[in-house]
Z-matrix of the N, CA and C atoms (Angstrom, degrees):
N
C 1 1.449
C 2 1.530 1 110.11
N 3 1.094 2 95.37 1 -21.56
C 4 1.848 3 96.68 2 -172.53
C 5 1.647 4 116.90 3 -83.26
N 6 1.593 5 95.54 4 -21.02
C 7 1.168 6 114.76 5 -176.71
C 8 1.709 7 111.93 6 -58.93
N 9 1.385 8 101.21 7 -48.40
C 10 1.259 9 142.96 8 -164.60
C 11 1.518 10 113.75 9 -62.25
N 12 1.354 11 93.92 10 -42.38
C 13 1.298 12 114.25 11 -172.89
C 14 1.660 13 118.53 12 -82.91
N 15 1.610 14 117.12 13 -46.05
C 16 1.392 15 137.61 14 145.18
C 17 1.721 16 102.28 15 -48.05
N 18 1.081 17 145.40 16 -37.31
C 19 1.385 18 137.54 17 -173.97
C 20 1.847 19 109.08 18 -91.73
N 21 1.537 20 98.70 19 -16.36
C 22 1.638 21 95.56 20 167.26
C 23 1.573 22 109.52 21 -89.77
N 24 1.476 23 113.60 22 -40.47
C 25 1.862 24 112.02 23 168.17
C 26 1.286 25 94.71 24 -43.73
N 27 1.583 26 128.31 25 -85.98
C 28 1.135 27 99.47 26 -142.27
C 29 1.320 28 112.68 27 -91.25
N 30 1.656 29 140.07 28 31.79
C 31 1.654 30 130.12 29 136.61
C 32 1.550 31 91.42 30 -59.39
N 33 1.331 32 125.16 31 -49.08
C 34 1.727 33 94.19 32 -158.41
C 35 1.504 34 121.37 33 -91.87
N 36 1.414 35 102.47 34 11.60
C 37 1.604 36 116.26 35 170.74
C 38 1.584 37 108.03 36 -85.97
N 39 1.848 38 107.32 37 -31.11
C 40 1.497 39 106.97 38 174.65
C 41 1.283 40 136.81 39 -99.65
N 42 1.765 41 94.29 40 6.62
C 43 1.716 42 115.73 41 168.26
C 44 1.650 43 94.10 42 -80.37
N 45 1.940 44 118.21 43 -40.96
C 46 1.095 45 115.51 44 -155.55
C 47 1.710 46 109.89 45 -56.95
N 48 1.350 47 116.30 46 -28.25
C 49 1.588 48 140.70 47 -99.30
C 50 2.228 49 63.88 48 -126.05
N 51 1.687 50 121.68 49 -75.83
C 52 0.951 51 76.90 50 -170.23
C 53 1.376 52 118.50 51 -122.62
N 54 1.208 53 106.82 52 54.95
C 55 1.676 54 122.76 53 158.15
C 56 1.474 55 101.58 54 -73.21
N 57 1.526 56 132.20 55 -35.77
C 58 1.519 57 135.66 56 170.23
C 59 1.488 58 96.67 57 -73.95
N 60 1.089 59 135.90 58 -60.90
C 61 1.378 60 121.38 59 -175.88
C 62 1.333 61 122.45 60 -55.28
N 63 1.686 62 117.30 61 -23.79
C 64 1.326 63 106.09 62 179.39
C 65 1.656 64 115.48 63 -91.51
N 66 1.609 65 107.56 64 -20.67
C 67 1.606 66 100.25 65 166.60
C 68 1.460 67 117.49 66 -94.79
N 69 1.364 68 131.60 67 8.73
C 70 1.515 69 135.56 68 159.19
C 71 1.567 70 94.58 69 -80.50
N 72 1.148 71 149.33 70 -31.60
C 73 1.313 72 133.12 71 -165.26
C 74 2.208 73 102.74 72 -102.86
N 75 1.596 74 109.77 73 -14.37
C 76 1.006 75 115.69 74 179.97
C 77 2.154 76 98.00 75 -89.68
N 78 1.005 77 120.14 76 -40.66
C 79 1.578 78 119.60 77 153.77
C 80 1.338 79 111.31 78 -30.68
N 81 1.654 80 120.02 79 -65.80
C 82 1.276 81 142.32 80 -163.53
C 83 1.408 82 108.31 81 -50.36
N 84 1.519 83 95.64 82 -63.23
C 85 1.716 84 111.09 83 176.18
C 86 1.368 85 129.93 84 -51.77
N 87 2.022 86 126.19 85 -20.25
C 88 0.668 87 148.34 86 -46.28
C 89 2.442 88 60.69 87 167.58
N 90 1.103 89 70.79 88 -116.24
C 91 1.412 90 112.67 89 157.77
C 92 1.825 91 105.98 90 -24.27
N 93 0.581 92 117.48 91 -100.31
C 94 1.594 93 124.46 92 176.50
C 95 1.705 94 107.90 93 -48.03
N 96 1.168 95 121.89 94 -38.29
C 97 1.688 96 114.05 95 172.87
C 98 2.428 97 95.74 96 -74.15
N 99 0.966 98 81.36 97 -14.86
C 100 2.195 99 81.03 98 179.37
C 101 1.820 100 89.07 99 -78.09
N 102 1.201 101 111.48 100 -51.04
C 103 1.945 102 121.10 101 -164.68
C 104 1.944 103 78.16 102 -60.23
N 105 0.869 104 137.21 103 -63.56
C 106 1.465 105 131.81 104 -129.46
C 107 1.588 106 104.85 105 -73.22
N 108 1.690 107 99.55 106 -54.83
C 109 1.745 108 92.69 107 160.71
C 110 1.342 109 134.09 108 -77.69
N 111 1.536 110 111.45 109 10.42
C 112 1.411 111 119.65 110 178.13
C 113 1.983 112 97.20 111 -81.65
N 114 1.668 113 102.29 112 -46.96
C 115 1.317 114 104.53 113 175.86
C 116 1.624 115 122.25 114 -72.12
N 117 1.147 116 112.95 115 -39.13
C 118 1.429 117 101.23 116 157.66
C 119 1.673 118 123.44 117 -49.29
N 120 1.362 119 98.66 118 -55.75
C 121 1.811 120 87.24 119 -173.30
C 122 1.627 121 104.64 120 -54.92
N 123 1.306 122 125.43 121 -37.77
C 124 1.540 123 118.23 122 -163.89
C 125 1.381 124 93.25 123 -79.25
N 126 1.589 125 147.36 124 -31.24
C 127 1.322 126 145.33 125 147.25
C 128 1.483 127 109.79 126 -10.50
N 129 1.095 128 116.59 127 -54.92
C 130 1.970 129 139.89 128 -130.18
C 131 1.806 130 81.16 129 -84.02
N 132 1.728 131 84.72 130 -71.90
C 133 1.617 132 119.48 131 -163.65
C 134 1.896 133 95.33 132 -43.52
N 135 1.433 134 110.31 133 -56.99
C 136 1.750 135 107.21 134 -179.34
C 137 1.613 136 121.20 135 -77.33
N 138 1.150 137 124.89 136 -0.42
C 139 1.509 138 128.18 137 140.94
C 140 1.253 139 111.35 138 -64.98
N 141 0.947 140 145.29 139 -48.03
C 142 1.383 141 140.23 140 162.59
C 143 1.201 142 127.92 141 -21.99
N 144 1.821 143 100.54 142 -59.74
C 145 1.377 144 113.28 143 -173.05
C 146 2.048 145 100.34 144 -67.30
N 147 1.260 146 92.37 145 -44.39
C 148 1.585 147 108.25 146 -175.38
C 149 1.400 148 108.57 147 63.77
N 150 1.323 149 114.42 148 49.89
C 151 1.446 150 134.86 149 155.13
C 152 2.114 151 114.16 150 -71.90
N 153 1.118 152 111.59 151 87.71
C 154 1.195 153 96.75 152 172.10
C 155 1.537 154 138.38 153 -30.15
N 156 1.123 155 126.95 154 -71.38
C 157 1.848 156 132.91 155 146.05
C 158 1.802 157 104.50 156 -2.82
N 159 1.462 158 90.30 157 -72.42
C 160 1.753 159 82.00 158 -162.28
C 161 1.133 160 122.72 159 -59.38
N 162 1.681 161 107.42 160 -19.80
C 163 1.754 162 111.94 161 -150.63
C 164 1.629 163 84.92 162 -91.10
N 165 1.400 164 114.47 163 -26.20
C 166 1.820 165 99.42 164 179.23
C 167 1.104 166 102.37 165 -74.16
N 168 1.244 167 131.16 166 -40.28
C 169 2.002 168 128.81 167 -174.14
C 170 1.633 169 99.49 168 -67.71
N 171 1.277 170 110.40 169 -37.51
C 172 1.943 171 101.83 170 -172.83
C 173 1.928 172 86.52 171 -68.53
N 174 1.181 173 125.53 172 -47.21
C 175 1.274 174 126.23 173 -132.13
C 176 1.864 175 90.93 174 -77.31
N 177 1.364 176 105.70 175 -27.35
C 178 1.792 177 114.25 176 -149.58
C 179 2.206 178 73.55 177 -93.73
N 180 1.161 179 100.52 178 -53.04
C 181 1.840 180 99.01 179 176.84
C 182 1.400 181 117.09 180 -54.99
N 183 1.374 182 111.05 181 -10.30
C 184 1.699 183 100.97 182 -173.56
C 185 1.990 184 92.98 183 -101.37
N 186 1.000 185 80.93 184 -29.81
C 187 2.122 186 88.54 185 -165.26
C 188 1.726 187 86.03 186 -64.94
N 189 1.830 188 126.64 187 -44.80
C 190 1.295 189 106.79 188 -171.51
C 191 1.696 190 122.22 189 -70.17
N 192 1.244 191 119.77 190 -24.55
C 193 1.177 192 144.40 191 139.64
C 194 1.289 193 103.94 192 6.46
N 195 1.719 194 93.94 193 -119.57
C 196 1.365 195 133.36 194 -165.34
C 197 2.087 196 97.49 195 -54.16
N 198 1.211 197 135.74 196 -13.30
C 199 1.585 198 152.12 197 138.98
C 200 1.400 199 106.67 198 -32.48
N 201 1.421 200 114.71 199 -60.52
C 202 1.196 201 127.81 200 -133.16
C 203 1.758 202 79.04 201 -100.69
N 204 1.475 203 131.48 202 -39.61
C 205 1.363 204 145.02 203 -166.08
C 206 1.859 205 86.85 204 -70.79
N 207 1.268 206 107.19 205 -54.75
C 208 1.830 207 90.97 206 -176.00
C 209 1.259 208 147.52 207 -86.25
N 210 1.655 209 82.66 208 -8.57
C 211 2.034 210 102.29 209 160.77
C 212 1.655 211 97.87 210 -73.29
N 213 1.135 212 126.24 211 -41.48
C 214 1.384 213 108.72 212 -173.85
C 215 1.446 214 119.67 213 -82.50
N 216 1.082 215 103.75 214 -14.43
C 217 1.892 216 116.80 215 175.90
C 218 1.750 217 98.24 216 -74.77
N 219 1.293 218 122.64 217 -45.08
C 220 1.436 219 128.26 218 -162.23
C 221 1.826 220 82.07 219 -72.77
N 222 1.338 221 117.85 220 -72.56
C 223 1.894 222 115.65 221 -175.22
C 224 1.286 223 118.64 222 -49.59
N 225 1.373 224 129.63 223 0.68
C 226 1.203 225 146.11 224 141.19
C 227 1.674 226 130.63 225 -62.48
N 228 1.363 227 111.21 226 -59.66
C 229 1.012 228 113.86 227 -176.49
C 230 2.166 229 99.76 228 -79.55
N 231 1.021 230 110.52 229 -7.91
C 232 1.641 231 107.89 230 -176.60
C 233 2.102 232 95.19 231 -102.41
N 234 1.400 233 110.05 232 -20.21
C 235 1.698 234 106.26 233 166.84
C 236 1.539 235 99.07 234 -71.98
N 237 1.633 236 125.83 235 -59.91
C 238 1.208 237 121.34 236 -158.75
C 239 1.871 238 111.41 237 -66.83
N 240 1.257 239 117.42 238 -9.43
C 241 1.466 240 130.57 239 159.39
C 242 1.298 241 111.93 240 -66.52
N 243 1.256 242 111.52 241 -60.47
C 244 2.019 243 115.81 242 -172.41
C 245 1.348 244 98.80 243 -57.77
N 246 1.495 245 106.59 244 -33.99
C 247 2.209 246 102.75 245 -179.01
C 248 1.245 247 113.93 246 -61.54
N 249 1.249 248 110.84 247 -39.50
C 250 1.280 249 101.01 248 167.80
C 251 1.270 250 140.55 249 -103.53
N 252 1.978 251 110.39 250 10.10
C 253 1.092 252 76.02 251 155.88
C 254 1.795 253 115.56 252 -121.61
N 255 0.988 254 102.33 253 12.49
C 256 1.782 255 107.89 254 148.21
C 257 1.342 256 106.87 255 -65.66
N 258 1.320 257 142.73 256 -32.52
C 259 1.266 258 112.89 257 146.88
C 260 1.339 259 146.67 258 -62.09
N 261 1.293 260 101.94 259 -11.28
C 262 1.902 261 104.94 260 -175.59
C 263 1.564 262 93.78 261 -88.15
N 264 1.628 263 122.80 262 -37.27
C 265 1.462 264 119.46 263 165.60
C 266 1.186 265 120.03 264 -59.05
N 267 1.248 266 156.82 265 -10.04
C 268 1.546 267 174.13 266 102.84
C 269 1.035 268 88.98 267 0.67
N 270 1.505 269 106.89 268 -70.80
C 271 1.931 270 105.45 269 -151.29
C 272 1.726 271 96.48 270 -78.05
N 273 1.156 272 114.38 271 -37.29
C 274 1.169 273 111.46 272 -175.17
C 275 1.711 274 125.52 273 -51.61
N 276 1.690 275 115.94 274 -46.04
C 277 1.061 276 123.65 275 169.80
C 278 1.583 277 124.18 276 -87.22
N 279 1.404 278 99.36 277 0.30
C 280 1.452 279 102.18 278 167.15
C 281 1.696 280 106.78 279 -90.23
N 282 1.152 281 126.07 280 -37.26
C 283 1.477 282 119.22 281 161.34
C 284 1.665 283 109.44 282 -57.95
N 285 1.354 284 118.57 283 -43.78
C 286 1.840 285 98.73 284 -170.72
C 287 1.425 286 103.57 285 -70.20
N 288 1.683 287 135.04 286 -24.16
C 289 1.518 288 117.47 287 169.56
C 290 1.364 289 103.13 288 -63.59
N 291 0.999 290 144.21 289 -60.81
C 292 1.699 291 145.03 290 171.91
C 293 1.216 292 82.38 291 -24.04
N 294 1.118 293 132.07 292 -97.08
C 295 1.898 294 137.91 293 -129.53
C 296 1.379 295 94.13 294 -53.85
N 297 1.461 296 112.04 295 -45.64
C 298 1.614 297 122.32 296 -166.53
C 299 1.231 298 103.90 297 -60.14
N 300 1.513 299 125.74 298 -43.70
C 301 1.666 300 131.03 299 -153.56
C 302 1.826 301 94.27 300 -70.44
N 303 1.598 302 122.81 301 -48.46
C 304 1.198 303 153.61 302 -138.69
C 305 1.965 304 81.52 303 -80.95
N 306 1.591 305 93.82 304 -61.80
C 307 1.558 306 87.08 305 -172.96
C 308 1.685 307 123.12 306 -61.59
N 309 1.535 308 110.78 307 -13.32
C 310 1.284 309 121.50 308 -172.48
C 311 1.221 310 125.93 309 -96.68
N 312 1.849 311 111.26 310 19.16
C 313 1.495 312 130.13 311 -163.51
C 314 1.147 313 76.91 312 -102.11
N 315 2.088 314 121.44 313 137.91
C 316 0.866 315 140.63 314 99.78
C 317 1.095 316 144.50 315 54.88
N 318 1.906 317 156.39 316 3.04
C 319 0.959 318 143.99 317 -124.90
C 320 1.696 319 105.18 318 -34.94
N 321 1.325 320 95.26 319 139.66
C 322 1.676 321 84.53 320 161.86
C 323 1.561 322 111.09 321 -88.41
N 324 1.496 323 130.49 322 130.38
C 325 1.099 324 154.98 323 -127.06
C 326 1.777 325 114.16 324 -164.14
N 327 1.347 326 129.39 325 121.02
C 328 0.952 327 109.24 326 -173.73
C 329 1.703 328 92.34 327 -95.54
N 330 1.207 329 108.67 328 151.00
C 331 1.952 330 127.10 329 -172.40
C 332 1.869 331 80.18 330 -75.14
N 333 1.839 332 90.45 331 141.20
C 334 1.663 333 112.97 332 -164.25
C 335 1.761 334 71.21 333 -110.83
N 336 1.245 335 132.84 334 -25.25
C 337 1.416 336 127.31 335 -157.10
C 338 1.138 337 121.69 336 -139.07
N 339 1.146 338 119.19 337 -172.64
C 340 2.060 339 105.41 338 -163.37
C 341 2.022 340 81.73 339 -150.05
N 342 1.570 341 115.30 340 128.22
C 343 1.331 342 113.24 341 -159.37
C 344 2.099 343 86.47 342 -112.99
N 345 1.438 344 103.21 343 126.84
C 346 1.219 345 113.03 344 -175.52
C 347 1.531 346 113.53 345 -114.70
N 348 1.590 347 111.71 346 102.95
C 349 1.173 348 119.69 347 171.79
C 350 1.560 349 124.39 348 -38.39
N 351 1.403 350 146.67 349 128.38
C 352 1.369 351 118.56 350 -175.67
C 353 1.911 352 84.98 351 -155.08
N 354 1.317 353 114.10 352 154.78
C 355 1.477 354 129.84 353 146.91
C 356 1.544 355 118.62 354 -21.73
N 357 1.306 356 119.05 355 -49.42
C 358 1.723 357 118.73 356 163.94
C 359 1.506 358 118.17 357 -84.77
N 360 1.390 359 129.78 358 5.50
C 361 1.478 360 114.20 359 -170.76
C 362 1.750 361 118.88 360 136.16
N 363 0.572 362 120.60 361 155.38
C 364 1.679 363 114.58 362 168.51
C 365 1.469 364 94.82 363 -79.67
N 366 1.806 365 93.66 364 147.26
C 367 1.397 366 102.31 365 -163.65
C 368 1.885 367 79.79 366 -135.69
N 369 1.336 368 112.71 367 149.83
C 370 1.515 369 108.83 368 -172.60
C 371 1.665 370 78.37 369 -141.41
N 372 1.572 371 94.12 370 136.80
C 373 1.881 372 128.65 371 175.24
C 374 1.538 373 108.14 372 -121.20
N 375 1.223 374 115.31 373 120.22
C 376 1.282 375 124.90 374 -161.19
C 377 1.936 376 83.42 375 -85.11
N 378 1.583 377 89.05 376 153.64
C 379 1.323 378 114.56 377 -177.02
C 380 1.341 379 106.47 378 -107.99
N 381 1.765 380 109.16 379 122.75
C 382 1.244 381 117.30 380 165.85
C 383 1.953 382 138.11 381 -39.19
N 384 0.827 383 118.58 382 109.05
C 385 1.996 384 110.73 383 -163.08
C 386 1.345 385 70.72 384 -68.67
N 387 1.514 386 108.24 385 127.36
C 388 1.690 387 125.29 386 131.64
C 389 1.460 388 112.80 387 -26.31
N 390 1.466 389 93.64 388 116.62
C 391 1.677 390 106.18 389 164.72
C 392 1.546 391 124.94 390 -73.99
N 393 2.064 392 104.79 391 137.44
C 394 1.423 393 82.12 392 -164.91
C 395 1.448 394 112.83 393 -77.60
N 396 1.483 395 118.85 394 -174.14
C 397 1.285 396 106.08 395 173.27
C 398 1.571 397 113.81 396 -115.31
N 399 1.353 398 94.46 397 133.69
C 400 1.789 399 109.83 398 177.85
C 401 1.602 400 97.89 399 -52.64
N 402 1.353 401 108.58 400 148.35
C 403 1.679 402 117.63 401 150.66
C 404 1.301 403 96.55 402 -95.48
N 405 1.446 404 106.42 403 139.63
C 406 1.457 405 125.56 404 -179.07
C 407 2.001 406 96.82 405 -85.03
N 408 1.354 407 109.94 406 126.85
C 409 1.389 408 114.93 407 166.28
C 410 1.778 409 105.20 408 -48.20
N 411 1.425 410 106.10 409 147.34
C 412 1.672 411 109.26 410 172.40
C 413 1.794 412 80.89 411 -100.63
N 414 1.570 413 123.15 412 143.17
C 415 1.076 414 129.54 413 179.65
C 416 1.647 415 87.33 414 -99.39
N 417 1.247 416 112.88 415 151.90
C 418 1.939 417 99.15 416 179.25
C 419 1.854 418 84.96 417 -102.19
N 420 1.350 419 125.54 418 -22.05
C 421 1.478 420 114.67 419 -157.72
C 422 1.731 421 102.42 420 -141.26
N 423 1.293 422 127.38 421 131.45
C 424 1.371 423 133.38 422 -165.32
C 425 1.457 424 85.30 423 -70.41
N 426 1.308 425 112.39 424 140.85
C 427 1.634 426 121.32 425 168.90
C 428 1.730 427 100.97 426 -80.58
N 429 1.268 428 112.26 427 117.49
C 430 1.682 429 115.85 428 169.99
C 431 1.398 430 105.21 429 -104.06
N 432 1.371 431 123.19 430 121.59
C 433 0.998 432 132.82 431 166.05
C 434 1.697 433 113.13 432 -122.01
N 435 1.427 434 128.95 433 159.24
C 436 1.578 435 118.06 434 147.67
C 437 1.423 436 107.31 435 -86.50
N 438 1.818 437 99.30 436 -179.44
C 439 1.322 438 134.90 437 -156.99
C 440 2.030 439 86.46 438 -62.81
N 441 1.321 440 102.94 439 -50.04
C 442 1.553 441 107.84 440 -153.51
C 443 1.304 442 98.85 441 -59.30
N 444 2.121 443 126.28 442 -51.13
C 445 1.240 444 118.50 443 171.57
C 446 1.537 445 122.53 444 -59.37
N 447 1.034 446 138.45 445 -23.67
C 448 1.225 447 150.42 446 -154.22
C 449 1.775 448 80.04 447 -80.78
N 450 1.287 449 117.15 448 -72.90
C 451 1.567 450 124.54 449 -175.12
C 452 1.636 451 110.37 450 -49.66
N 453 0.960 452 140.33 451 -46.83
C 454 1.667 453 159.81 452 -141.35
C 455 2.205 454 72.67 453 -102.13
N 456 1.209 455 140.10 454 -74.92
C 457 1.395 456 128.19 455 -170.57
C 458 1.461 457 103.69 456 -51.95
N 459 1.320 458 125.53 457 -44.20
C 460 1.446 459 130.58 458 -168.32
C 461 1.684 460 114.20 459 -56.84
N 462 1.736 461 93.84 460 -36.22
C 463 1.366 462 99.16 461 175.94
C 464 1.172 463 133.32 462 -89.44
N 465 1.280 464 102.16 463 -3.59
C 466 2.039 465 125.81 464 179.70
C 467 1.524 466 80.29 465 -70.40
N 468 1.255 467 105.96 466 -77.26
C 469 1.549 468 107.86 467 -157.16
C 470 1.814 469 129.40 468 -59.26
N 471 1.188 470 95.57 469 -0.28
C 472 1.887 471 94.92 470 166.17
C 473 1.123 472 109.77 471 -103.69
């Protein structure tokens, strides 16, 4: 059980672990798709000028960009995987403590014994099983016999 229990901390330390990794890299993305049309518009804006120099530095700055936009899109889509599946391990080890707890109930059992605290030890006295109870025959007719049959059956039977 303990095992169980250390293996449910840490699913939910490693759901915790990259539910932050998948919205630090969704920030990121976030972030770098803001850089990408920042570099496009200044792209746009230095065709204009049609300065050769710049348009290769805007052009070589926009290509590192939109690079930089799909390594973090790709570590995104491999965070939003680990979320889920540190979540299916979550759910997963939160059902085996269930199964475990379920298997670790008790039979219900009625006590054969009665456990007596004492100065030397627990001392356990087994409990008598309730005796069942006979149904008494309804006789419909008093058996009449004499003394002589009564004696003459007594002696069949030893």
């Amino acid at each position: 059980m303990a095992d169980l229990t250390a293996t449910l901390k840490q699913a939910q330390e490693t759901y915790e672990r990259a539910q932050k990794s998948y919205e630090n890299f969704n920030e990121k993305y976030r972030e770098a798709k803001q850089a990408v049309i920042s570099a496009q518009s200044t792209f746009a804006g230095v065709q204009n000028i049609g300065d050769k120099t710049t348009i290769a530095a805007s052009t070589q700055l926009l290509k590192s960009v939109q690079e930089n936009l799909d390594r973090i899109s790709a570590n995104l889509l491999v965070a939003k995987e680990n979320v889920k599946a540190a979540r299916l391990n979550l759910e997963n080890a939160k059902k085996a403590v269930q199964v475990e707890k379920e298997n670790h109930q008790p039979l219900k059992q009625p006590e054969t014994y009665t456990q007596i605290s004492t100065s030397y030890g627990e001392i356990k006295l087994a409990k008598k099983a309730p005796r069942p109870t006979l149904k008494k025959k309804k006789e419909t007719a008093p058996v009449k016999m004499t003394r002589a049959e009564y004696r003459k059956r007594l002696n069949e039977d030893r």
